[in-house]
VOLUM-839369 format. One record per residue (C-alpha): residue in three letters; x, y, z. Coordinates in steps of 0.02 Angstrom, whole numbers, always signed. Example, Ala and Ser with C-alpha at 12.3 -4.5 7.8 and 13.67 -1.06 7.14 Angstrom:
// residues 2
- residu/u/v/w
- Ala/+615/-225/+390 $
- Ser/+684/-53/+357 $
//
This chain:
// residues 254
- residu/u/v/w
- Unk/-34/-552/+172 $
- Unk/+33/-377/+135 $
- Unk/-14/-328/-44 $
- Unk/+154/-269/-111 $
- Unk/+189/-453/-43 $
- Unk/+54/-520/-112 $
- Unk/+124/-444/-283 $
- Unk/+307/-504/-281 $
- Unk/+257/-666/-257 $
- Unk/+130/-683/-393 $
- Unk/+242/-593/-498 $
- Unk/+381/-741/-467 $
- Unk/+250/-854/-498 $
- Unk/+196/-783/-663 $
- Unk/+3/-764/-580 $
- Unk/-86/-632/-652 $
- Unk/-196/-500/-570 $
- Unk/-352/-387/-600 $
- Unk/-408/-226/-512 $
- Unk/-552/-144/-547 $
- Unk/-549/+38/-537 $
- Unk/-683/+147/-454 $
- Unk/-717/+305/-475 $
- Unk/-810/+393/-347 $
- Unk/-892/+538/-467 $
- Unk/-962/+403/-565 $
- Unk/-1063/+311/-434 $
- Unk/-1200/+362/-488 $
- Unk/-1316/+278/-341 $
- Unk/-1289/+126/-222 $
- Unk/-1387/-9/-321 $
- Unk/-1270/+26/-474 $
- Unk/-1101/+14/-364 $
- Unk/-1180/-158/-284 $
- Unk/-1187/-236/-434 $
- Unk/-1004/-203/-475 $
- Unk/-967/-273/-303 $
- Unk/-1055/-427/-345 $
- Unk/-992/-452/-511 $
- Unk/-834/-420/-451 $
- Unk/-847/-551/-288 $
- Unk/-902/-665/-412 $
- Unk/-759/-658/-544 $
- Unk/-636/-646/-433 $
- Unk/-556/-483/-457 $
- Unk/-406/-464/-348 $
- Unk/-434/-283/-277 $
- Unk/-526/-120/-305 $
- Unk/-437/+67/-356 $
- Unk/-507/+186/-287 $
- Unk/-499/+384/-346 $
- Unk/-492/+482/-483 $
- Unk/-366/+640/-555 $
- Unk/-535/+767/-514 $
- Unk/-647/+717/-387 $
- Unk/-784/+831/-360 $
- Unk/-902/+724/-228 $
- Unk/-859/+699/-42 $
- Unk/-894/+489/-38 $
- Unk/-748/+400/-20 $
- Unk/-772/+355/+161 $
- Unk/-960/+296/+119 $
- Unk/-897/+204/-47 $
- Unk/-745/+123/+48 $
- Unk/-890/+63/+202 $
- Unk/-994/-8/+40 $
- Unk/-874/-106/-22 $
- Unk/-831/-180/+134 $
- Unk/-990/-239/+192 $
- Unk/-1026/-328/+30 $
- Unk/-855/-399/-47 $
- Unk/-684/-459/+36 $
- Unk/-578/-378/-78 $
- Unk/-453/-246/-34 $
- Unk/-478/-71/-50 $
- Unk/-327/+24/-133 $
- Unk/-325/+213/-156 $
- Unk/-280/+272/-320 $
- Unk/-246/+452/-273 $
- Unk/-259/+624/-376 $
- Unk/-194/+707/-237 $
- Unk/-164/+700/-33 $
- Unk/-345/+770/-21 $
- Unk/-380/+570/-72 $
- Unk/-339/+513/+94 $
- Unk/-442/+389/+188 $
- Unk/-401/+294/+316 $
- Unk/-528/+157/+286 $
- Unk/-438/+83/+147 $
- Unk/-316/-68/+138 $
- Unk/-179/+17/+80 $
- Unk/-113/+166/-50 $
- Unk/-45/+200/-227 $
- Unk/+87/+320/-154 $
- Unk/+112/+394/-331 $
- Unk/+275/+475/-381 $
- Unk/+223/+535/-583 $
- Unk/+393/+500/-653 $
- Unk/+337/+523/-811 $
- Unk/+320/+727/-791 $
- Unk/+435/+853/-730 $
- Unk/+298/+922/-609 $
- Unk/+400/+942/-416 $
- Unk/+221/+929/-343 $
- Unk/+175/+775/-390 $
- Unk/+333/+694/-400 $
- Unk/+378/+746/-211 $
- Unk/+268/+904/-152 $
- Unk/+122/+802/-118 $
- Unk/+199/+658/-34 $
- Unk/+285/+791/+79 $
- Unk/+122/+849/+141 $
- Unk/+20/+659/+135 $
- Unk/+190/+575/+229 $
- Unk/+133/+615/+425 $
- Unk/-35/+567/+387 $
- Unk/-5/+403/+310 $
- Unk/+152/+372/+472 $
- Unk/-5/+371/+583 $
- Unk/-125/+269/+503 $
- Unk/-120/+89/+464 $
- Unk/-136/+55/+287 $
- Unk/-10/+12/+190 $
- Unk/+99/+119/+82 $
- Unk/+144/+51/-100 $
- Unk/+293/+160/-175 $
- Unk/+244/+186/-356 $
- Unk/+342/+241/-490 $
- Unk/+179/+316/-606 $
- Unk/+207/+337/-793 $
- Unk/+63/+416/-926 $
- Unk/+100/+380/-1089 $
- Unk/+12/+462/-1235 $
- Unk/-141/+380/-1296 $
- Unk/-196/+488/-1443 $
- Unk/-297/+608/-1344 $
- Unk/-282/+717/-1184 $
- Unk/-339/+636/-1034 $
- Unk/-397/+697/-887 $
- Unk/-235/+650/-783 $
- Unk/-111/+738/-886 $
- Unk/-229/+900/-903 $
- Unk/-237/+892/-713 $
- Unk/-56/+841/-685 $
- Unk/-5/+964/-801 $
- Unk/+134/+873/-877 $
- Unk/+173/+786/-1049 $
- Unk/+147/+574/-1060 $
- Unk/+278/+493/-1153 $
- Unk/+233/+481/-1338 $
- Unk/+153/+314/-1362 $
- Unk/+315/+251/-1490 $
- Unk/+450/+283/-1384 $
- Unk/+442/+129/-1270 $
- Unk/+629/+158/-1240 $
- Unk/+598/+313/-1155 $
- Unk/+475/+226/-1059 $
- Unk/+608/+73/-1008 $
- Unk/+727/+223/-947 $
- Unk/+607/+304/-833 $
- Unk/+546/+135/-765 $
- Unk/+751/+78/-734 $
- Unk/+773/+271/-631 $
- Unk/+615/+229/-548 $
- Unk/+642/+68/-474 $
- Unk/+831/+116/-453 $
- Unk/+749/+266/-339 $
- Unk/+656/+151/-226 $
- Unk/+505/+119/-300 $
- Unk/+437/-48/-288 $
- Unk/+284/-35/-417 $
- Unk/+287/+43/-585 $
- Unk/+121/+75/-671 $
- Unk/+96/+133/-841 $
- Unk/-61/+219/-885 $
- Unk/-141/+276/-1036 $
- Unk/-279/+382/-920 $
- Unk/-472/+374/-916 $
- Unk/-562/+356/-1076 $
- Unk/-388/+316/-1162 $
- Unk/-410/+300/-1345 $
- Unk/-293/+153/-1359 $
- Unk/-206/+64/-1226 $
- Unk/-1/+58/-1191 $
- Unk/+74/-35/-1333 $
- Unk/+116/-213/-1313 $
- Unk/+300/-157/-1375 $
- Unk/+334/-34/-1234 $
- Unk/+243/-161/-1103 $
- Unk/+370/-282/-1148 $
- Unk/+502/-168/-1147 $
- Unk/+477/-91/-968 $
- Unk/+447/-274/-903 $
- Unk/+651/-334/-971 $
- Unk/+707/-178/-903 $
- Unk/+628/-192/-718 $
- Unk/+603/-327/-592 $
- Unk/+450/-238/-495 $
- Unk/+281/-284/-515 $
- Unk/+208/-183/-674 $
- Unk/+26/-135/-667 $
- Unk/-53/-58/-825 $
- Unk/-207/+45/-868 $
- Unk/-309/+134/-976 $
- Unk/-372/+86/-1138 $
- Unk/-411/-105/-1083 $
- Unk/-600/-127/-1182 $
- Unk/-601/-296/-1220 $
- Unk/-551/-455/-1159 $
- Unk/-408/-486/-1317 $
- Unk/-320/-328/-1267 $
- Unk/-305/-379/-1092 $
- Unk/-241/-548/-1128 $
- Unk/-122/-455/-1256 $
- Unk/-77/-352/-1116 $
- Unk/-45/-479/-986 $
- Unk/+59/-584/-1120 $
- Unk/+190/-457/-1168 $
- Unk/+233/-413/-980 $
- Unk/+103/-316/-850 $
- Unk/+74/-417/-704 $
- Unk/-101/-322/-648 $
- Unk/-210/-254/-765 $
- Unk/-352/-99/-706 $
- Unk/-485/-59/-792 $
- Unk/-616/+75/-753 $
- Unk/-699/+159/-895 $
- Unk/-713/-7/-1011 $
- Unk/-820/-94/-878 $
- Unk/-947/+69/-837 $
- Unk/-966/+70/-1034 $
- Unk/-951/-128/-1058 $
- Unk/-1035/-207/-901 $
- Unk/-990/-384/-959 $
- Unk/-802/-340/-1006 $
- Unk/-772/-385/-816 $
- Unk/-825/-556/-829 $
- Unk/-723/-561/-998 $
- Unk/-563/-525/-928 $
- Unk/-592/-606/-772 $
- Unk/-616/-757/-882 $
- Unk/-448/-722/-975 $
- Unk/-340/-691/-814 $
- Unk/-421/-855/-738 $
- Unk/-383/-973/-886 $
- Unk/-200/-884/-891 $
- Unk/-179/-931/-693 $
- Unk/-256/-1112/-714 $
- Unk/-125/-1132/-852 $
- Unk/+29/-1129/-728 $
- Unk/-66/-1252/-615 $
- Unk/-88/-1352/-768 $
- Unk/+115/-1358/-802 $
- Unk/+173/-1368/-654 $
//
């Protein structure tokens, strides 16, 4: 099944999901990165993000081969730019930061990435991307070079996530960014999810397995988490846990 598919559908059905997000300057060897793919097979995380706003190593292509011969779980790139291109991978966040006022990354990029991607076969997930402020810089918006929206202004948030889907994007995504201080408020979660009818992924932040349930309950319908589990090693089998006993639930009142 395709995965924006795979979304809609769990999003109808009010089935949560979980992505893990991978990094590929912090791998720091292949027994480490193993583990994480076993932990992950085991807790049945729904797919792996792969990429980062800087990436300074040349490894996707051997992380991407790693991940495939130990774990059956898709491989989605999580681009910081079209340099993040592999065609190895299961599909692509094909990011349009609607958040900023940056051309490049809200259509430059794509300009130059779109031929590529037409000849390969992975698929391409049209996503509306919006950083909101989480108390500190992050790397994304230093990179990005534009402004998040200000953590208490989830109606600016709502807005952006209406033009985006109204645009043609079928994903929105809010992120806080790597190492985020404090995740996106449950308030503006809640907000963007009355104002949209796309899947709505959020990041950043997530350090414990009562923010992600928090999360999940006002409105996101993926979670990703990156930094929490390198720091946290048991925080995957914590919200795995949570998202499990959420998705058991519907079974349970059906």
């Amino acid at each position: 099944m395709e995965i924006l598919h795979q979304l809609s559908s769990r999003r109808k059905e009010g089935r949560k999901s979980f992505a893990v997000l991978i990094d590929p300057d912090k791998v720091a060897d292949n027994p480490s990165l193993i583990k994480l793919l076993n932990m992950s097979q085991e807790n049945k995380v729904d797919y792996f993000f792969l990429g980062g706003s800087l990436i300074t190593t040349n490894n996707i292509s051997q992380i991407i081969s790693i991940i495939k011969e130990n774990t059956s779980i898709p491989v989605v790139l999580f681009p910081g730019s079209n340099m993040q291109i592999d065609s190895g991978a299961d599909a692509i966040l094909f990011l349009s930061l609607i958040s900023g006022r940056n051309p490049e990354l809200l259509i430059g990029q794509h300009v130059v990435a779109a031929p590529i991607l037409k000849k390969l076969t992975m698929e391409v997930l049209p996503t509306g991307y919006i950083l909101v402020n989480a108390g500190n810089q992050t790397t994304v918006s230093y990179m990005s070079n534009t402004h998040p929206i200000p953590h208490d202004k989830p109606s600016v948030a709502a807005c952006t996530a209406m033009a985006g889907e109204m645009l043609g994007l079928q994903l929105i995504y809010l992120d806080a960014g790597s190492g985020a201080k404090m995740p996106v408020s449950n308030k503006m979660i809640n907000m963007v999810r009355k104002s949209v009818n796309t899947p709505l992924i959020v990041g950043g932040g997530i350090n414990s397995g009562e923010k992600a349930e928090n999360i999940l309950s006002a409105g996101a319908d993926m979670i990703v988490i990156g930094n929490g589990i390198e720091e946290k090693p048991d925080l995957l089998i914590e919200v795995s846990d949570k998202i499990n006993e959420m998705n058991e639930s519907l079974n349970v009142h059906k």
